[in-house]
C-alpha positions as CSV (number, residue, x, y, z in Angstrom):
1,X,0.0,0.0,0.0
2,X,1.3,3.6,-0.6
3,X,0.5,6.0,2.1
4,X,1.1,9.6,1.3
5,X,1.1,11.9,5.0
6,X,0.4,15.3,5.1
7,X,1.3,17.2,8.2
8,X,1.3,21.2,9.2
9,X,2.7,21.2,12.7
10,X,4.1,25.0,14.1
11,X,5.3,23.5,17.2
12,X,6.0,20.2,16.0
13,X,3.8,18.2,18.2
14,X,1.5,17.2,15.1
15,X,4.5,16.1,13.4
16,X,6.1,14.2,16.0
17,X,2.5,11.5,15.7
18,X,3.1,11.7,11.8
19,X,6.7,11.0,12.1
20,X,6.0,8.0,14.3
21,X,3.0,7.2,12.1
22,X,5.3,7.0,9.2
23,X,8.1,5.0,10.8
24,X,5.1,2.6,11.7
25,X,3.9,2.1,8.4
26,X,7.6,1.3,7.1
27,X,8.3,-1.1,9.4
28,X,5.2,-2.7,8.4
29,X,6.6,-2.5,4.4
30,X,4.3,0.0,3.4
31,X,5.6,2.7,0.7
32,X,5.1,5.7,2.6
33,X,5.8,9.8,1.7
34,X,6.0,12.4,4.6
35,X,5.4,15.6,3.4
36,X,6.0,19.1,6.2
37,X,4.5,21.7,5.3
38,X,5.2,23.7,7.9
39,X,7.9,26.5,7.0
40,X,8.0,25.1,3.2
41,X,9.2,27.3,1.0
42,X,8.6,25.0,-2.0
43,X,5.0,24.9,-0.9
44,X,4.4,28.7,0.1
45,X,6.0,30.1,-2.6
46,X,3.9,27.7,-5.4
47,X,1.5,25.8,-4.3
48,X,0.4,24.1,-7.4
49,X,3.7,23.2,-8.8
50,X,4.7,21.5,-5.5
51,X,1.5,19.3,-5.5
52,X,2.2,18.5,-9.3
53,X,6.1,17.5,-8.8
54,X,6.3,16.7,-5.3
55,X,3.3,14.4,-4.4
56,X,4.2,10.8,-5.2
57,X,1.3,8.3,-6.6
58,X,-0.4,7.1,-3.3
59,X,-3.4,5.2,-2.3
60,X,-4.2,6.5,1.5
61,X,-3.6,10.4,2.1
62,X,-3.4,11.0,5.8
63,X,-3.8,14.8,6.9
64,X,-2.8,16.4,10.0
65,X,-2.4,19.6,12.6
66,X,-2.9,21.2,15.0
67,X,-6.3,22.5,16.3
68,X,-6.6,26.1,16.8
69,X,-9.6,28.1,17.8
70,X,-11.7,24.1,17.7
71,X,-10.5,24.1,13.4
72,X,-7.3,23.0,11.5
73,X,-4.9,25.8,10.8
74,X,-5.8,28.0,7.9
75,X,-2.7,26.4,5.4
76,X,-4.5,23.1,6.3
77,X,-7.5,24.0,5.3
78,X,-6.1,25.9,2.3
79,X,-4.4,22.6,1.1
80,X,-7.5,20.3,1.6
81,X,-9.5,22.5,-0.7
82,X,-6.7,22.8,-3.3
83,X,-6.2,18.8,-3.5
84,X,-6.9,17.7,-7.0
85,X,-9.8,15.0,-7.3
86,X,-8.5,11.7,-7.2
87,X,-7.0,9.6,-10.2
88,X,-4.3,7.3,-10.7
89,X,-1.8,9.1,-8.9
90,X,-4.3,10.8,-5.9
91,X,-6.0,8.7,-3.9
92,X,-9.4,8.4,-2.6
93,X,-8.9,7.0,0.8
94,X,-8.5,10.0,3.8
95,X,-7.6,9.8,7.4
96,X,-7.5,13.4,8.9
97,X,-6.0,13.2,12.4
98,X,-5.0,15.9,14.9
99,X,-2.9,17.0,17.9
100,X,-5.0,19.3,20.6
101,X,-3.7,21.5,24.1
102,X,-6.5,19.3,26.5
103,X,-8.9,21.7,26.3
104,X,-10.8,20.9,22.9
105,X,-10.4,19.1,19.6
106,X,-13.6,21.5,18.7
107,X,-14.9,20.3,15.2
108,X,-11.4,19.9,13.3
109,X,-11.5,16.6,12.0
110,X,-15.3,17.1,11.2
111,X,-15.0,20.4,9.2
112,X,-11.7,18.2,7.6
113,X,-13.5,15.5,7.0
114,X,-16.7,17.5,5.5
115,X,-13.8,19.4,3.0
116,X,-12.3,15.6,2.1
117,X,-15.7,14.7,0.9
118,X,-16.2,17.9,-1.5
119,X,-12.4,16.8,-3.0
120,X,-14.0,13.4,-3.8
121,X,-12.5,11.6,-1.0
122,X,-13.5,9.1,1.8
123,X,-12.9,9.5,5.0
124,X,-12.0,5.8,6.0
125,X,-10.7,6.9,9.4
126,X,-9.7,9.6,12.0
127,X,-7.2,9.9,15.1
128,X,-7.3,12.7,17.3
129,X,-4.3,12.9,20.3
130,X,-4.0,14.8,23.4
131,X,-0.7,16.7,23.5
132,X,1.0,19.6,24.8
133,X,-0.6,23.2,24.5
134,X,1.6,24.9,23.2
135,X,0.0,28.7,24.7
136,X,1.0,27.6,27.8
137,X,5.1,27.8,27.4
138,X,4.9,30.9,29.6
139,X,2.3,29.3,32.2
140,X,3.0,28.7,35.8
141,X,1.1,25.3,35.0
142,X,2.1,24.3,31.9
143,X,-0.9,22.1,30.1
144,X,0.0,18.4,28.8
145,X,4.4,19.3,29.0
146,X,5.5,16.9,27.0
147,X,3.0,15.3,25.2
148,X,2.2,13.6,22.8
149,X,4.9,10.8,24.1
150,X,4.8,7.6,24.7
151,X,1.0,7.4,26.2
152,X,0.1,7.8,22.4
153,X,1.8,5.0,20.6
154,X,-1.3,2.8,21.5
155,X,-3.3,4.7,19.2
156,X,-0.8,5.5,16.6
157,X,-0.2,1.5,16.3
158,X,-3.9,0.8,16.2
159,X,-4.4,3.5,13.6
160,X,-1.2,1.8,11.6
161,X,-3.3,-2.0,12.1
162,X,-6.2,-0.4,10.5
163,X,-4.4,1.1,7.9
164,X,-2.8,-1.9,6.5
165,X,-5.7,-3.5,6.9
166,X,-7.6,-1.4,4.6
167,X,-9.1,-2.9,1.3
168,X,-8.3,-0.6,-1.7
169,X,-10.0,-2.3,-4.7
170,X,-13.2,-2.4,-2.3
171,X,-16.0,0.1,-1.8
172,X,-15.3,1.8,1.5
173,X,-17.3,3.3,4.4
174,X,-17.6,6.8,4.9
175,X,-16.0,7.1,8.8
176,X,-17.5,11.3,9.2
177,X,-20.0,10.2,11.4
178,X,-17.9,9.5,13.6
179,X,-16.3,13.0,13.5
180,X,-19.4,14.3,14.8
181,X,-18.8,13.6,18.3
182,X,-19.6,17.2,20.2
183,X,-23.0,18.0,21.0
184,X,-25.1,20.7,19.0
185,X,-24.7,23.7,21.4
186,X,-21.5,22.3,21.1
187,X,-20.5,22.5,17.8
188,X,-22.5,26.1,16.8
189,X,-20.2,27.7,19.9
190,X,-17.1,26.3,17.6
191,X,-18.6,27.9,14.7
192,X,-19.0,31.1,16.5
193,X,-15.3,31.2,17.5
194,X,-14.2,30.8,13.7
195,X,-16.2,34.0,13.5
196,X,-15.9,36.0,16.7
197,X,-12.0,34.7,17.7
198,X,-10.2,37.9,18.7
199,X,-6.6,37.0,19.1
200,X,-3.7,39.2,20.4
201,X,-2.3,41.0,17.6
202,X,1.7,40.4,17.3
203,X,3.3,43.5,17.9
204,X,7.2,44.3,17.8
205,X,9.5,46.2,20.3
206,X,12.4,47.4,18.6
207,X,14.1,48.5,21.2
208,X,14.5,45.5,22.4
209,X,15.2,43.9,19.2
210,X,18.9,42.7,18.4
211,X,17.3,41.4,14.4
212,X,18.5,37.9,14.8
213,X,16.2,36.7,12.8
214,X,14.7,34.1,14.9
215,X,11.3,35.1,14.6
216,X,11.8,35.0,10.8
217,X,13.3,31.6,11.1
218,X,10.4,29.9,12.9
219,X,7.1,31.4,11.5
220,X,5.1,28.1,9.9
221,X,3.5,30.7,6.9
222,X,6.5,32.4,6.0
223,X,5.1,36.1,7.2
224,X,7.9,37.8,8.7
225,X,10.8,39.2,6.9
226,X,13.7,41.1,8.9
227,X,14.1,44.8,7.5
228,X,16.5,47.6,8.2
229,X,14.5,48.2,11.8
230,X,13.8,44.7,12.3
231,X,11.1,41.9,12.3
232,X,7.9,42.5,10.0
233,X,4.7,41.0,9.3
234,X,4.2,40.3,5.7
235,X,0.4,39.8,5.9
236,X,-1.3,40.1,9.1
237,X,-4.6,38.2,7.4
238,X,-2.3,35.2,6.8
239,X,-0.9,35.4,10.7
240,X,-2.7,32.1,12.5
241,X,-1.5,33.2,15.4
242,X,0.3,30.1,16.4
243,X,2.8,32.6,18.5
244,X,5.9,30.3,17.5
245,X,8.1,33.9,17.0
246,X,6.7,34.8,20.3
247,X,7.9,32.2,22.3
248,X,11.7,31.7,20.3
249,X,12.3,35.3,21.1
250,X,14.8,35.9,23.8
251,X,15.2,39.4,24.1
252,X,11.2,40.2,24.7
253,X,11.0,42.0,21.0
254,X,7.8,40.7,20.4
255,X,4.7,41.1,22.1
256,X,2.0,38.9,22.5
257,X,-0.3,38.6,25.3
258,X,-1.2,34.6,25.8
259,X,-1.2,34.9,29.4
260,X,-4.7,36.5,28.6
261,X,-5.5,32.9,28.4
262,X,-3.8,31.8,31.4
263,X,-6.4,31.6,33.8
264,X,-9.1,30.3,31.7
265,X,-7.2,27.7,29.9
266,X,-5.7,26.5,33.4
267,X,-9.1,25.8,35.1
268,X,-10.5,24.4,32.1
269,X,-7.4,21.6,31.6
270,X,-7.9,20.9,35.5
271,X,-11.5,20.4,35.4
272,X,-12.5,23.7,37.2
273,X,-14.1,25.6,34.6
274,X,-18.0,25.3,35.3
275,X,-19.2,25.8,31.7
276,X,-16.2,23.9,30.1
277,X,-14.7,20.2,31.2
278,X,-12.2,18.2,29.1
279,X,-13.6,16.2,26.5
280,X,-13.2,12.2,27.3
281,X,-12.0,10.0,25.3
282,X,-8.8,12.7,25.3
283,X,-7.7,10.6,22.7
284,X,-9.1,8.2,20.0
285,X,-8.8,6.3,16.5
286,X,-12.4,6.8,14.8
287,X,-13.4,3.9,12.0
């Protein structure tokens, strides 16, 4: 079987499942293509030519990231839609999975799921994992440290079993049911947030600036570009506010206030918010 995986991972936790998930599926003897498209120049810079020369022939595409604000990242999304329909060389088998900071997978792999189908695909399965939030770097508590580890090769190894175990020749069941796990009040407050979100805008201190170029270094999107003064955003509409330049800069040049979120995001990943408790399963392969 040929297993093409897609992965947009800012801080690296959603790759280290596909990464795994990869070196899973060779072991097995499957022919398997890892694609990052986080900081990919290749892929920013021309989207259509990379998915014309870069994407080998596959039979499973397996897409992941992140969740932020209850969806998948904006490039995510972005790549979903621009998939071409599938033929010899792109497959018709998906499995969207995800990495999420405790507090909610929202209604990612659903709204994913809902995009495969419009790209002609079926979604044959799912896994969402429970991993580090990354907001919480500059927490007292920090939420999940260190996750995903070894608490989710269970779930990585059963996805792999069903994988393999997949018929390609055969018709397939659609798995997007299964996706639709939150409750109605549940899933319009998800839809609100895509809509009313505010995050903190990033914001530059030059003065405290030495223009080492970190920030530029570590954006996922490519949208900061270092300039006689410093640091600038390219496009602040394609910012996803991730706050990866936020948290590599050691000199306090850029501002960005997620310890707004401190206190909320702390009671909720303890189980003290009263409106708000941790989803259970935390983690799960859907099929």
């Amino acid at each position: 079987m040929k297993v093409l995986i897609v992965v947009f991972s800012p801080s690296g936790n959603t790759y280290k499942v596909a990464n795994i998930l990869s070196d899973m599926l060779a072991d097995k003897g499957e022919q398997v293509q890892l694609i990052n498209l986080t900081r990919n120049k290749e892929y920013f810079y021309n989207k259509k030519e990379y998915l014309k020369e870069k994407i080998n022939e596959h039979d499973v595409i397996c897409i992941g990231g992140p969740v932020y604000a209850h969806f998948f990242p904006t490039p995510l999304i972005d790549f979903i839609k621009n998939l071409p329909k599938p033929n010899k060389k792109w497959g018709r088998l998906a499995v969207p999975f995800l990495t999420y900071g405790k507090i909610t997978s929202g209604i990612a792999l659903l709204d994913a799921a809902e995009l495969l189908n419009r790209s002609g695909r079926v979604n044959v399965l799912g896994l969402k994992i429970n991993s580090f939030h990354s907001y919480s770097r500059k927490f007292k508590n920090k939420i999940n440290e260190g996750m995903p580890g070894k608490e989710s090769i269970p779930y990585i190894e059963e996805l792999v079993d069903k994988i393999i175990n997949l018929e390609i020749s055969s018709q397939q069941k659609d798995v997007i049911n299964e996706f639709n796990y939150k409750s109605e009040e549940e899933k319009e407050n998800s839809r609100k947030r895509r809509e009313s979100v505010v995050f903190p805008k990033i914001e530059f201190n030059y003065n405290n600036c030495n223009k080492c170029g970190a920030c530029e270094k570590v954006c996922p999107v490519l949208n900061i570009e270092i300039e006689a003064n410093g640091p600038k955003i390219i496009n602040f509409n394609k910012c996803i506010s991730c706050s990866e330049c936020f948290h590599v800069c050691s000199k306090g040049g850029i501002v960005y206030d997620v310890l707004k979120f401190e206190n909320k995001l702390t009671a909720i990943s303890q189980g003290k918010d009263p409106y708000i408790k941790p989803e259970l399963p935390d983690s799960k392969v859907f099929y």
